[in-house]
C-alpha positions in Angstrom: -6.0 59.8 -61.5 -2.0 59.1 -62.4 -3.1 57.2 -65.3 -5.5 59.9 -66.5 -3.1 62.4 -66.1 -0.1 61.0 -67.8 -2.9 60.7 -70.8 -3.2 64.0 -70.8 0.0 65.0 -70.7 1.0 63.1 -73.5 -1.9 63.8 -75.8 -0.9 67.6 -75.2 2.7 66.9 -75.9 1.0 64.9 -79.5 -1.0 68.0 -80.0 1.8 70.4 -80.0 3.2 68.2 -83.0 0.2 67.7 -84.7 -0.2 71.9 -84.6 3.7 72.1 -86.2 2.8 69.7 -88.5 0.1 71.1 -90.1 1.5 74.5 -90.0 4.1 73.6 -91.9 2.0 71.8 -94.3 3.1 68.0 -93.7 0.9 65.6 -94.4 2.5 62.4 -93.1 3.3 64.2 -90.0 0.1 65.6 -89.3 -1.5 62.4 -89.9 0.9 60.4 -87.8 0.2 62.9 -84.7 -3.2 62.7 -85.1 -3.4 58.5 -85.3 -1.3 58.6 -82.4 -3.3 60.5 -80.2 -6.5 58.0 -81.4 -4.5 55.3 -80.9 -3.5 56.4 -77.1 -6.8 57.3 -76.2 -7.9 53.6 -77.7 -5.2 51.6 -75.8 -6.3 53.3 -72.3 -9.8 52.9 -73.6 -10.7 56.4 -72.7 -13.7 56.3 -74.9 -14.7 59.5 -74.2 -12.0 61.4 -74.6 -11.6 59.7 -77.8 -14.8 61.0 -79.1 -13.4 64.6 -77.9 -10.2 64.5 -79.3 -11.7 63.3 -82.7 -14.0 66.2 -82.6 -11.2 68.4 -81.7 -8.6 67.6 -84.2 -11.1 68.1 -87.3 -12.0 71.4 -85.8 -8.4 73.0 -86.1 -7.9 75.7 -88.1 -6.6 74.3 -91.7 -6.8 71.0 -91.0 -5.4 68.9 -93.7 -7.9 66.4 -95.6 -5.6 63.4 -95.4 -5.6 63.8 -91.3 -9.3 63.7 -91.4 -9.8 61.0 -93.7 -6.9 59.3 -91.8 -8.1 59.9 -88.3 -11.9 58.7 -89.6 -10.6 55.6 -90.8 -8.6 54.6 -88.1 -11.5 55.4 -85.3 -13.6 53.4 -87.5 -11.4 50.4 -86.1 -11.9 50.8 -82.7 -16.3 50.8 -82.8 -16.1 46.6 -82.7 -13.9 46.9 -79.5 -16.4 49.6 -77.8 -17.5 48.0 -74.4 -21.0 48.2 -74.8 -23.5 49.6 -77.2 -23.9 53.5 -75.6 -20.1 53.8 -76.2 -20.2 52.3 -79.6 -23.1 54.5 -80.9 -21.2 57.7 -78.8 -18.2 57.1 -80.9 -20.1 56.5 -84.1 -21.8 59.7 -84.0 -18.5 61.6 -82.8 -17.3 60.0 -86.4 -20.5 61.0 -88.2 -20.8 64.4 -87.0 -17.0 65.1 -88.5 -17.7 63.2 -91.5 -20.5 65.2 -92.8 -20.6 67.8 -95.5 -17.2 66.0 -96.5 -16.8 64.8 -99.6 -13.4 63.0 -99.0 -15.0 60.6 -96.6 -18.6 60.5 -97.8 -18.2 56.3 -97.9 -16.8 56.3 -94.4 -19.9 58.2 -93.6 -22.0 56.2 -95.5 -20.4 52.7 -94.1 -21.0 54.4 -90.1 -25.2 55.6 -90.7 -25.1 51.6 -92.0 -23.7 50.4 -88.4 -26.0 52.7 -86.8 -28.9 51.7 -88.6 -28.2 48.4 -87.9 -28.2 49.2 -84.3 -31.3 51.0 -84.0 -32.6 47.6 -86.2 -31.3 45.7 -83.2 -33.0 47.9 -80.4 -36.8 47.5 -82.5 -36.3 51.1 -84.1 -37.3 50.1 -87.5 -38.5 53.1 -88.7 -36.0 54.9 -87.5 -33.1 52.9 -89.2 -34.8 53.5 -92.5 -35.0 57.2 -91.9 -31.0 57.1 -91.0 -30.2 54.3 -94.4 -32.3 57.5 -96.3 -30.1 59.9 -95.7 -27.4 59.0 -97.8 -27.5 58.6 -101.5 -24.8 56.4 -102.3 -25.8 56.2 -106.4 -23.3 59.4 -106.5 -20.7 58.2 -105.0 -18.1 58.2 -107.4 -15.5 55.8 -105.1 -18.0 53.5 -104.0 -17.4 49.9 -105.2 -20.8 48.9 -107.6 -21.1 46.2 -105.4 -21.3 48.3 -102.3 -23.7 50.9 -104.0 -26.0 48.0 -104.7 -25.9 46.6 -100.9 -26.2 49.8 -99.5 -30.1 50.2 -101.6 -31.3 46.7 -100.8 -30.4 47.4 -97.7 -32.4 50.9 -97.5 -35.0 48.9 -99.3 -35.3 46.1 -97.4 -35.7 48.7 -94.1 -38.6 50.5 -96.2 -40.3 47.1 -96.7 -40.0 46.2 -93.4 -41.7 49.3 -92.2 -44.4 48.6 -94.7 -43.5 51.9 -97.2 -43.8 50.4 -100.2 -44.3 53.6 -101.7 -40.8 54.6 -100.5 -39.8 51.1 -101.6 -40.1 51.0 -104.8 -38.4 54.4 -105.3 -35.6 53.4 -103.6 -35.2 49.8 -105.9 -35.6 52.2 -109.1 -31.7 53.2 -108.5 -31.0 50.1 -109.0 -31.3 48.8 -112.9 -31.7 45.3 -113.5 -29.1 45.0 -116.2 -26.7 45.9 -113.4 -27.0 42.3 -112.5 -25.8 41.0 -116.3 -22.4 42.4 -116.6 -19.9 40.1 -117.5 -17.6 39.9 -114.0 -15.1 37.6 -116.1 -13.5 40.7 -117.8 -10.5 42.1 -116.4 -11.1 45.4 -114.6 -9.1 48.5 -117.1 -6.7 50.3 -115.0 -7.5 53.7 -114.6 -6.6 56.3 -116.4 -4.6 59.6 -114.8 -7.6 62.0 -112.9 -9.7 59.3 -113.4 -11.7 58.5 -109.6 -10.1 55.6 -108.1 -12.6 52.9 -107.1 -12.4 51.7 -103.5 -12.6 47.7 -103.4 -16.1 46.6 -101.2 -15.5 45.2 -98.1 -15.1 42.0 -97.7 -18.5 41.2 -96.2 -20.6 42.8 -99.2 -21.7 40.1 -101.1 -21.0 39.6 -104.8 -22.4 40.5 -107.5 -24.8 37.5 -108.2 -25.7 37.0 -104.3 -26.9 40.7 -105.0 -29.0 39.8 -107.9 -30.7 37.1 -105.4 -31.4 39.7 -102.7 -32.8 42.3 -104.9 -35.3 39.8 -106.6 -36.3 38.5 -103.0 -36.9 41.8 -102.2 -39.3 42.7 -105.0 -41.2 39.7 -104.3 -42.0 41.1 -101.1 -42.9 44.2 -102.6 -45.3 42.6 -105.5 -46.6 40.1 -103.1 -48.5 43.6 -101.1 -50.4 44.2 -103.7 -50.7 40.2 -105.1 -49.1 40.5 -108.4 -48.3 37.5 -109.2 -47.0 38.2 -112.6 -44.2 40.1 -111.2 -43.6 38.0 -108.7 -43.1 35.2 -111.7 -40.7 37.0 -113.2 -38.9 38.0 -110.3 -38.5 34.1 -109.4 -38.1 33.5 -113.1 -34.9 35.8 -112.8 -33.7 33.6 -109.6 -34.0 30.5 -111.7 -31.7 32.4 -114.3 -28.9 32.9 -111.5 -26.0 29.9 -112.4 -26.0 28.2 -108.3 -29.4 27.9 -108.8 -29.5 26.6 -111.9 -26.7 24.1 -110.9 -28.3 22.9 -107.8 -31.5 21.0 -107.9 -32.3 21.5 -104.3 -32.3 25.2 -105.1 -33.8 25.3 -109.1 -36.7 22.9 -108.0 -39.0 24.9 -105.4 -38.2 27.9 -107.3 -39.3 26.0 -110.3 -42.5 25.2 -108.7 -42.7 29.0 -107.9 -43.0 29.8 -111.0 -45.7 27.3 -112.3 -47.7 28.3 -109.4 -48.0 32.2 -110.3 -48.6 31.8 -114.0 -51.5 29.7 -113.1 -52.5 32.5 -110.6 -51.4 35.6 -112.7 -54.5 36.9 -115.1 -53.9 35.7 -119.2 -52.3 38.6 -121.2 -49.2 38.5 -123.9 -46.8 38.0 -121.1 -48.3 35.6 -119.3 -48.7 33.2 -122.0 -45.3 34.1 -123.1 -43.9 32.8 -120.0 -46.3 29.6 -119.8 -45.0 28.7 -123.6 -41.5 29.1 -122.5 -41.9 27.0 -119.1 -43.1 24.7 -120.7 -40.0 24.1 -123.0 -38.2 24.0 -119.9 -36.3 20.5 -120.0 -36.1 20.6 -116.1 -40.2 20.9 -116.0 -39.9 17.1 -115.7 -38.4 16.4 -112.9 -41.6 18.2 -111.7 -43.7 16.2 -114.3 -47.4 16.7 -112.3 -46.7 20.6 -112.6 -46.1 20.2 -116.3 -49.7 18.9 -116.4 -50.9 21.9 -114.1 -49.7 24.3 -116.8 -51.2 21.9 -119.7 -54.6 22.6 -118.8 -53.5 26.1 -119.2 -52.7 26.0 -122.9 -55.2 23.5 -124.2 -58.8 24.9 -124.6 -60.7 22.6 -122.6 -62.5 22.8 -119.4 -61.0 22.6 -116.4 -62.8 21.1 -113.5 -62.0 23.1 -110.5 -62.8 20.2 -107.8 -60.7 17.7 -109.7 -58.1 20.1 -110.3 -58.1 21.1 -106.4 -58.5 17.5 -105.2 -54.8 17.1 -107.2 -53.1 19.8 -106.6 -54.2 21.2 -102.7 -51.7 19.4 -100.8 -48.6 20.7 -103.0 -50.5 24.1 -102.9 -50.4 23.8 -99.1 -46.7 22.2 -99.4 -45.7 25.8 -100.7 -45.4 26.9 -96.8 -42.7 24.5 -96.1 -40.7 25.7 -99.3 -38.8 28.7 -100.7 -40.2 31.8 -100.3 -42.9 30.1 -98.0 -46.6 29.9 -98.6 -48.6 31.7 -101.6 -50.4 34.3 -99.9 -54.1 34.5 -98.1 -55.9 35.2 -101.7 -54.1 32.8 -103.6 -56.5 29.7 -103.3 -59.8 32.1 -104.1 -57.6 33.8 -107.2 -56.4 29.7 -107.9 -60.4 29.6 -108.5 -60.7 32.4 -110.5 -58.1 31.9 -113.4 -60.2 28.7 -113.3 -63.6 30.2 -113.8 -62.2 32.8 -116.5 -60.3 29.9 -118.3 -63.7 27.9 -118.8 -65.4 31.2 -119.9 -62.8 31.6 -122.5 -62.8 27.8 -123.5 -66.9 28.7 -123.8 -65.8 31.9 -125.8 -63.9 30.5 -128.3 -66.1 27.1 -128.9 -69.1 29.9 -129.5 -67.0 31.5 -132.1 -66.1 28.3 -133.8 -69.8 27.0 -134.0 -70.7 31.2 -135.5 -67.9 31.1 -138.1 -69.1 27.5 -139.3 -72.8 28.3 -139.7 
């Protein structure tokens, strides 16, 4: 009772400064009062009166900004140390509930709905984590690090996918342009000019810029793979093979490799298709996989492929695909294996038909 009254006392004492502070229009004063009275709350760990005085001190008539954003980002320190999760989500929606409708700490806000989505992940509330991820739309922050934006969407994404709304999905990975992925990093960033918005730098868990490229491509794979098309899904690991770790590292560049062969024997013959066959094929590293470069052959020549010699070849890599990289091929794949097979022998019939009509 001593202990919580002496908190009391001296948290009144801070308010009376904090109130002459911001009368008097002092910014570094107002913001030390108010950080001081977090900071006492935090060191007798009186959670809840924490959460009050944070929802206090934003209330007060002409608060200044800077004590908000100040107080926000401080309280944003003590959610790790919370004792258990009930105080932790208490305190994070004390810091949500000032944050909103605030411009000045819209990536605070953004950066607590991400901890609390990841909570609810935790606790088996899929859907609603995605609902909370949706609410934000950080493509308009102007202070947002790129690399932040871009985690922040494959993260929303990835919470879409794995409540199975791919239509929701696929909206969601449209704010995010592929090209975003092929800026050139090595350039030094311009110093900005005066009014220009200053760029917060990500945190330091975000991952870069190339690790993001990875993610986002994993991602869509998922997303093609619902509705099995595997054309996309070639491309998608044809941009993996692209990324310079995995082009360095052979334990990385091979089963992706193998990826690739796989769905441009699956995917259906058009421009694109045999676009990307040609250029596989030219692929130097194609021989370290040399009985692949033979699967795709077959592809390219017009002969006729015998689908029981072709399956007694290849069945036990096609079944091998489970134990690599982005794990087995799919239920379908083996029956749609066939079916390239059946409409590349009606095309090899096709074309010999043609010959023999142009030659009589």
């Amino acid at each position: 009772m001593e202990v919580a009254g002496d908190l009391e006392a001296k948290i009144e004492s801070l308010l009376n400064v904090e109130k002459k502070m911001r009368l008097d229009n002092d910014v570094a004063g107002t913001k030390k009062a108010v950080t001081d009275i977090l900071q006492l709350c935090y060191e007798a760990k009186a959670w809840k009166t924490l959460n009050d005085q944070i929802v206090l001190l934003s209330k007060r008539r002409g608060q200044l900004k800077q004590a908000v954003t100040a107080m926000v980002q401080q309280a944003m320190q003590y959610i790790d140390e919370t004792p258990d999760v009930e105080s932790k989500v208490e305190l994070i929606k004390a810091l949500n509930s000032v944050s909103a409708g605030k411009i000045y700490v819209e990536i605070e806000r953004a950066r607590l709905i991400k901890k609390l989505a990841k909570i609810k992940e935790e606790q088996g509330q899929i859907a609603e984590a995605a609902d909370l991820m949706q609410e934000i739309a950080v493509e308009t922050f102007g202070a947002m690090a790129k690399t932040e934006k871009i985690a922040f969407i494959l993260e929303q994404v990835r919470l879409c996918l794995d409540r199975q709304d791919f239509v929701r999905a696929q909206i969601l990975s449209r704010k995010i342009s592929p090209r975003v992925f092929d800026a050139d990093t090595s350039k030094e960033k311009k110093k900005p000019k005066e009014g220009d918005n200053v760029v917060e730098e990500a945190p330091a868990d975000i991952p870069s810029l190339m690790e993001l490229k990875r993610i986002y491509y994993e991602l869509m794979i998922r997303f093609y793979s619902h509705s099995n098309d595997y054309l996309e899904i070639c491309r998608c690991y044809k941009s993996i093979y692209e990324i310079p770790s995995v082009k360095e590292d052979p334990t990385q560049w091979i089963p992706v490799l193998r990826k690739i062969c796989w769905y441009l024997v699956l995917s259906p013959h058009d421009p694109m298709q045999s676009s990307l066959l040609n250029s596989t094929l030219e692929d130097k590293n194609l021989s370290e996989i040399s009985h692949f470069r033979l699967l795709l052959k077959q592809l390219v020549t017009m002969e006729v492929i015998q689908w029981t010699a072709l399956w007694n070849t290849f069945n036990k890599e096609f079944d091998n695909e489970k134990n690599m990289l982005g794990g087995s091929l799919g239920d379908k794949a083996a029956e749609d294996l066939r079916q390239r097979v059946i409409e590349h022998v009606i095309c090899h019939y096709s074309f010999n038909l043609c010959l023999l009509v142009l030659n009589m």
